[in-house]
One Martini backbone bead per residue (centre of mass of N, CA, C, O) as a GRO file, in nm:
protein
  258
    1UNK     BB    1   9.429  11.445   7.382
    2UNK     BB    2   9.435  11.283   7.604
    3UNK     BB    3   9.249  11.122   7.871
    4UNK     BB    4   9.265  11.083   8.206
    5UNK     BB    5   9.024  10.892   8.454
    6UNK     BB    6   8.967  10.960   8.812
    7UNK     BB    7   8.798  10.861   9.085
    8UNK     BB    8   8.689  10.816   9.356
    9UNK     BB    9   8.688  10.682   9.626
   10UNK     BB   10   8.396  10.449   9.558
   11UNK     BB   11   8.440  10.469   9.244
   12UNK     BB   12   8.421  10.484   8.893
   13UNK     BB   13   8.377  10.498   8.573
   14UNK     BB   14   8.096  10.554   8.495
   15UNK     BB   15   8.132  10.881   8.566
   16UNK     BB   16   8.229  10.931   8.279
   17UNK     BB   17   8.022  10.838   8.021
   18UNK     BB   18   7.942  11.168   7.912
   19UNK     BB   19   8.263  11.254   7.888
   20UNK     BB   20   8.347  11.008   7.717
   21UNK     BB   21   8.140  11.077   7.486
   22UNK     BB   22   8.229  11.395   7.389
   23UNK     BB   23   8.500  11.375   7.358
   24UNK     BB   24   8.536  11.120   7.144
   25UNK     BB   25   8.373  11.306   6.951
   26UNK     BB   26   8.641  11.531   6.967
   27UNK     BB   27   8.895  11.284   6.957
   28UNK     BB   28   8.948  11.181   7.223
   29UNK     BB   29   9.143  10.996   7.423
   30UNK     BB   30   8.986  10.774   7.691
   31UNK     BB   31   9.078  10.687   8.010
   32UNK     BB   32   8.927  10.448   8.283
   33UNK     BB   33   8.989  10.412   8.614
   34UNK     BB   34   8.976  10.168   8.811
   35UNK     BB   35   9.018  10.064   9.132
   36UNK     BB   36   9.130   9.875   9.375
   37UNK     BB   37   8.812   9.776   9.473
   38UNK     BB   38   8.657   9.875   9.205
   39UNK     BB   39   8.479   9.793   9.009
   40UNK     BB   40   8.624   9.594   8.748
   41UNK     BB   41   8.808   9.553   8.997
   42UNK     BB   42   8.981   9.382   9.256
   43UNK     BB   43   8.993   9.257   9.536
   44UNK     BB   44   9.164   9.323   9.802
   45UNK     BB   45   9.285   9.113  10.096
   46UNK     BB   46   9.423   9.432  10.156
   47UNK     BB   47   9.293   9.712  10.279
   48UNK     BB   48   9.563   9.868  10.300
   49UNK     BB   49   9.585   9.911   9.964
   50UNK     BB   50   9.359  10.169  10.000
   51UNK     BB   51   9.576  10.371   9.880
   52UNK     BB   52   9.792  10.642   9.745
   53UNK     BB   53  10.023  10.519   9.667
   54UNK     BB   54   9.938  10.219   9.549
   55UNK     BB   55   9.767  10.327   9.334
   56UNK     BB   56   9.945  10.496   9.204
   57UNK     BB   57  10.137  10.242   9.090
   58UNK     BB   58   9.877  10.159   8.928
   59UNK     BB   59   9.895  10.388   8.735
   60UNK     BB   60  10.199  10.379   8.654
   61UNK     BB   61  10.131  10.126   8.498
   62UNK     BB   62   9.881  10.175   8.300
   63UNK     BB   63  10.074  10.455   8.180
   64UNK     BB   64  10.271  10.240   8.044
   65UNK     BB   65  10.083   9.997   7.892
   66UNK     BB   66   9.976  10.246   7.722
   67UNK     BB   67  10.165  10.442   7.607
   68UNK     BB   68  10.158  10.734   7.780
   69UNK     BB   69  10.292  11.052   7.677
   70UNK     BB   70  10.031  11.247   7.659
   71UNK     BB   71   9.821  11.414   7.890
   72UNK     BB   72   9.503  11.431   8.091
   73UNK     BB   73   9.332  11.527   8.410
   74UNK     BB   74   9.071  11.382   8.509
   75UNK     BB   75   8.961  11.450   8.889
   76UNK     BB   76   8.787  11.286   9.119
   77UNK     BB   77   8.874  11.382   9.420
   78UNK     BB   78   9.061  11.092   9.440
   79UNK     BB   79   9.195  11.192   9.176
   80UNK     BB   80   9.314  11.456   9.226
   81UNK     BB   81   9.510  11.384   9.427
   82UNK     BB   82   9.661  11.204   9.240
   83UNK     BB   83   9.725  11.467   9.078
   84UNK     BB   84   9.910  11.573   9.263
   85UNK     BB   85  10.111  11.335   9.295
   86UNK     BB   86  10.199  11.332   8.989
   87UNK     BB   87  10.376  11.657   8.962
   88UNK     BB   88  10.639  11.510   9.080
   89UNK     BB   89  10.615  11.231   8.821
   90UNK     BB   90  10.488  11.473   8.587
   91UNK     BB   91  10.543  11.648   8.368
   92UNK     BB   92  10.433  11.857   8.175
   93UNK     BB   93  10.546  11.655   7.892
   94UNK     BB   94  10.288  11.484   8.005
   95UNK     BB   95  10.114  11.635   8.239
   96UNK     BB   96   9.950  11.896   8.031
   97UNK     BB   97   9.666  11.861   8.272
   98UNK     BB   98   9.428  11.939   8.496
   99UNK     BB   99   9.140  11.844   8.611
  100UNK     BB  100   8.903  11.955   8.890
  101UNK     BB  101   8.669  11.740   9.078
  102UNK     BB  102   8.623  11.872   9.354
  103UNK     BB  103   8.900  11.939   9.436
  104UNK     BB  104   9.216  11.992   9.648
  105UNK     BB  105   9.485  12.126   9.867
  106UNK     BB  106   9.171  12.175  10.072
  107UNK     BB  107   8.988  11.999  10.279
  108UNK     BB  108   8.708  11.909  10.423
  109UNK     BB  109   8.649  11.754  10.706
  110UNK     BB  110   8.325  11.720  10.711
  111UNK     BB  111   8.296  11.554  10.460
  112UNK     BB  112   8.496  11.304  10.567
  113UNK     BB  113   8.266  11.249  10.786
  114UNK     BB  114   8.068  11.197  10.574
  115UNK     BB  115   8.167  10.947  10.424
  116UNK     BB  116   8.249  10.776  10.671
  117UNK     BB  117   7.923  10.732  10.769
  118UNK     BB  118   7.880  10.530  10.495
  119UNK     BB  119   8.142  10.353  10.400
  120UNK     BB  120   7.973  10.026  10.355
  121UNK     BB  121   7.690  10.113  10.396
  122UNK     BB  122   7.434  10.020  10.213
  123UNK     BB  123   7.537   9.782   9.975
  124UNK     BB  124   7.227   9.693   9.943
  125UNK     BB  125   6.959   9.638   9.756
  126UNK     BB  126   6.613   9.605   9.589
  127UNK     BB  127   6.681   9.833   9.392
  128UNK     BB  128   6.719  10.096   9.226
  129UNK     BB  129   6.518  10.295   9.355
  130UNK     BB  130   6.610  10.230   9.665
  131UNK     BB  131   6.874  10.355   9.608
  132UNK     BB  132   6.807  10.635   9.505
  133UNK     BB  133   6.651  10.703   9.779
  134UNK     BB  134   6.930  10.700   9.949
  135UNK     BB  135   7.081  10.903   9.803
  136UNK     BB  136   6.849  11.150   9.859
  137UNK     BB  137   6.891  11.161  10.171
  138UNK     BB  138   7.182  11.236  10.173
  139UNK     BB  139   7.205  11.469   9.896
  140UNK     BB  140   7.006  11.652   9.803
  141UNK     BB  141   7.121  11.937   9.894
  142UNK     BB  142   7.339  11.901   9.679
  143UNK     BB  143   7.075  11.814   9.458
  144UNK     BB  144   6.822  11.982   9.419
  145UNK     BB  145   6.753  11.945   9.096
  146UNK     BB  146   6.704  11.658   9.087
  147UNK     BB  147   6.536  11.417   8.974
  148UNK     BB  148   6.406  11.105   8.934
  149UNK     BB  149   6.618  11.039   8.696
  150UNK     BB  150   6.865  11.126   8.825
  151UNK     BB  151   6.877  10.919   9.047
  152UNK     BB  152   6.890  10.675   8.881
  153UNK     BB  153   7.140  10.728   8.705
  154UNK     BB  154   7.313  10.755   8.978
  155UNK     BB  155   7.289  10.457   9.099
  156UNK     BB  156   7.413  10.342   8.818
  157UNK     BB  157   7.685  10.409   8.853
  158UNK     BB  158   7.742  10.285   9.168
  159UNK     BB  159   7.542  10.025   9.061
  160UNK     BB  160   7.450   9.692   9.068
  161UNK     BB  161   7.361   9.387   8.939
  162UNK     BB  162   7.313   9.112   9.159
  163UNK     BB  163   7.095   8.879   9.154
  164UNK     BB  164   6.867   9.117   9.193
  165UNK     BB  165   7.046   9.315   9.357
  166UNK     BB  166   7.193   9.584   9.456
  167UNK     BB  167   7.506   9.694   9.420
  168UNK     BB  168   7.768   9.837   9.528
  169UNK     BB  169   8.122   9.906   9.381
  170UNK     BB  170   8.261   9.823   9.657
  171UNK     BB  171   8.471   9.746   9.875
  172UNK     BB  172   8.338   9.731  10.226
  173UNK     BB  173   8.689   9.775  10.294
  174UNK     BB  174   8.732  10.064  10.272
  175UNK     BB  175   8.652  10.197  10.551
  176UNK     BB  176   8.912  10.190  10.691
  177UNK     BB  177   9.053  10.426  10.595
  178UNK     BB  178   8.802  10.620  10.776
  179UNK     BB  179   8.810  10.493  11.081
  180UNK     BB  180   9.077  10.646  11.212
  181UNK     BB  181   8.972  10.915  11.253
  182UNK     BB  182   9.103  11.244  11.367
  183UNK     BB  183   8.978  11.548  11.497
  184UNK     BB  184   9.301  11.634  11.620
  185UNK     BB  185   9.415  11.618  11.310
  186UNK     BB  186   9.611  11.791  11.076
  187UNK     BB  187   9.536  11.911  10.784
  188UNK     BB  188   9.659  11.870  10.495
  189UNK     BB  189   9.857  12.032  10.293
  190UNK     BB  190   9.932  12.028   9.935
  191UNK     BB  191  10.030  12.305   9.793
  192UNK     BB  192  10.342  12.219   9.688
  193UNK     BB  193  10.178  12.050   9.480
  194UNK     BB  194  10.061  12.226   9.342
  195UNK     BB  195  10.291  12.442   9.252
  196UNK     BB  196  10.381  12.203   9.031
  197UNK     BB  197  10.165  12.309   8.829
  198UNK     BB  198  10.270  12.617   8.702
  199UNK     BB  199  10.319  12.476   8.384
  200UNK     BB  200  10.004  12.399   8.387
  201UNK     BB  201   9.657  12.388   8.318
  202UNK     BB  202   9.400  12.462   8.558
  203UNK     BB  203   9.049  12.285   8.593
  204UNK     BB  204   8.791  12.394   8.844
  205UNK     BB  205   8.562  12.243   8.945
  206UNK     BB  206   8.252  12.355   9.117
  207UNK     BB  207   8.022  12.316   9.378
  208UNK     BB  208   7.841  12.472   9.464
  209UNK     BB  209   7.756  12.272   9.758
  210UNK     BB  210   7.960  12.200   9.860
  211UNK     BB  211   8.168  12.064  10.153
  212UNK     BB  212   8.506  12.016  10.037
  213UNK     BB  213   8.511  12.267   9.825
  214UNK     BB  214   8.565  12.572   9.861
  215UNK     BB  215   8.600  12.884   9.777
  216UNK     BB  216   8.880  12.967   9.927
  217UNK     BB  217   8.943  12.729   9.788
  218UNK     BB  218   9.010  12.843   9.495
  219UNK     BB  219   9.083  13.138   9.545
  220UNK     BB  220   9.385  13.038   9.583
  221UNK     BB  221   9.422  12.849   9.331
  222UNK     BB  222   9.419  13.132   9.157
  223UNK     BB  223   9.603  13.273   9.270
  224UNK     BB  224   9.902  13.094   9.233
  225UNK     BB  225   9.799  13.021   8.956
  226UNK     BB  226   9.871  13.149   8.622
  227UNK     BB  227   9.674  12.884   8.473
  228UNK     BB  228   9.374  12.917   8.610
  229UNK     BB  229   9.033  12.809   8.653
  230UNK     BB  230   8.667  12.852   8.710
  231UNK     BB  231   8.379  12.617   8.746
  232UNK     BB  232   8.085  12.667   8.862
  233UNK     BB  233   7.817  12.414   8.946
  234UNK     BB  234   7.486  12.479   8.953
  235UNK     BB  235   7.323  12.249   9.194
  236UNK     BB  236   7.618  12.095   9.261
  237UNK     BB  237   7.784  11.921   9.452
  238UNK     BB  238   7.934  11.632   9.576
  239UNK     BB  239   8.015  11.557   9.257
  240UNK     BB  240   8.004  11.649   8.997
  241UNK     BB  241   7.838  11.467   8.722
  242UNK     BB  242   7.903  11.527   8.392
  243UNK     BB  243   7.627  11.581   8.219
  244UNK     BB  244   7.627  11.916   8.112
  245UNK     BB  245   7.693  12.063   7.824
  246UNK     BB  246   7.860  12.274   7.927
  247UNK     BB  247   8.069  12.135   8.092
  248UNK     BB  248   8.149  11.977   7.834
  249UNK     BB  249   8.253  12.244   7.678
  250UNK     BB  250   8.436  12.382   7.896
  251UNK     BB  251   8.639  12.079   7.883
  252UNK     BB  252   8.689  12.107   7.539
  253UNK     BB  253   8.806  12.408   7.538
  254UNK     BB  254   9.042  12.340   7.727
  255UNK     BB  255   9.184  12.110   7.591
  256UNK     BB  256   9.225  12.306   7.315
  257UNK     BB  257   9.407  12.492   7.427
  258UNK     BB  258   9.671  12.269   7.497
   0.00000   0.00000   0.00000
């Protein structure tokens, strides 16, 4: 069973790299896409194309090049939104099942003005550890449990070295994206897009400490769906990092089933 693994809003492929060698190593076939504008894909020159009809487009392209006829999606928070958006447009026999990364058909507005309020900013740091340092103050709450061996391992899945620099891995005009959030604006409903998934198996990690994913939305998303799963991962926030051998045994054995 092949896994196409779709990262979050600002995010790139490395945050794959811990299950996509376990996985591998399990026979899977692991396939990691940039979005355009982050991680090793080019930057657009009209930040407006960093929209998620218009990524849809790009996976969708991916998707016919690689010539994937039978798939499952591991989807890091604006990953899985893409897996919701695409259970409109493959059935079953196509896309055969999806893992949620910390996100579903409900997400939290708090999470996502805190998102807001930094997406774009402290993109250059003068080493790796000041990287992770900025990292810990930021998220600190929600990764309660990391060492400072995993701050800098996370910062480097963020960031690269460039010219003795690191920098943030993705173009800072993704910001407009979430620049005139409105407050009184309301949440996107979702749930008939989840709806859609009930005819093939949904595996749900949910980060203990999260901000966007709730216990609420958690419950609701097993209640209606016939054959969800859900996985709390203790001591991490948003987004669960896949890096702790149970999550990733969790993640083989729902495959396996599949």
């Amino acid at each position: 069973m092949p896994v196409l693994c779709l990262p979050g809003l600002s995010r790139n492929i490395r945050d794959f790299n811990d299950i996509a060698e376990f996985l591998q190593l399990r026979g899977h076939h692991v396939i990691a896409l940039d979005y355009r504008g982050r991680g090793m894909s080019e930057w657009d020159p009209d930040w407006r194309n960093y929209d998620l009809t218009i990524e849809g487009k790009d996976i969708d392209a991916a998707i016919a090049q690689l010539g994937l006829q039978r798939f499952a999606v591991l989807g890091t928070s604006r990953g899985g939104l893409h897996a919701l958006a695409m259970a409109g447009r493959y059935p079953a026999d196509r896309m055969a099942a999806v893992i949620f990364n910390d996100v579903g058909p409900h997400i939290e507005m708090r999470a996502i003005h805190r998102i807001a309020a930094t997406l774009g900013h402290r993109m250059t740091h003068a080493s790796l550890e000041d990287a992770a340092g900025s990292l810990q103050r930021r998220l600190g709450n929600q990764f309660p449990a990391f060492l400072p061996a995993d701050w800098l391992k996370f910062a480097g899945q963020l960031a690269s070295d460039e010219g003795g620099r690191v920098v943030m891995d993705y173009d800072p005009a993704l910001a407009h994206q979430l620049a005139s959030l409105d407050d009184a604006a309301p949440v996107a409903d979702l749930w008939h897009l989840y709806e859609k998934l009930s005819d093939r198996p949904v595996l749900i990690l949910h980060g203990e400490h999260s901000d966007l994913l709730s216990e609420e939305t958690c419950r609701r998303m097993l209640d209606v769906h016939p054959n969800a799963q859900l996985k709390t991962i203790r001591e991490q926030g948003h987004t669960p990092v896949l890096w702790e051998r149970e999550t990733q045994e969790d993640i083989a054995r729902f495959l396996k089933g599949l």
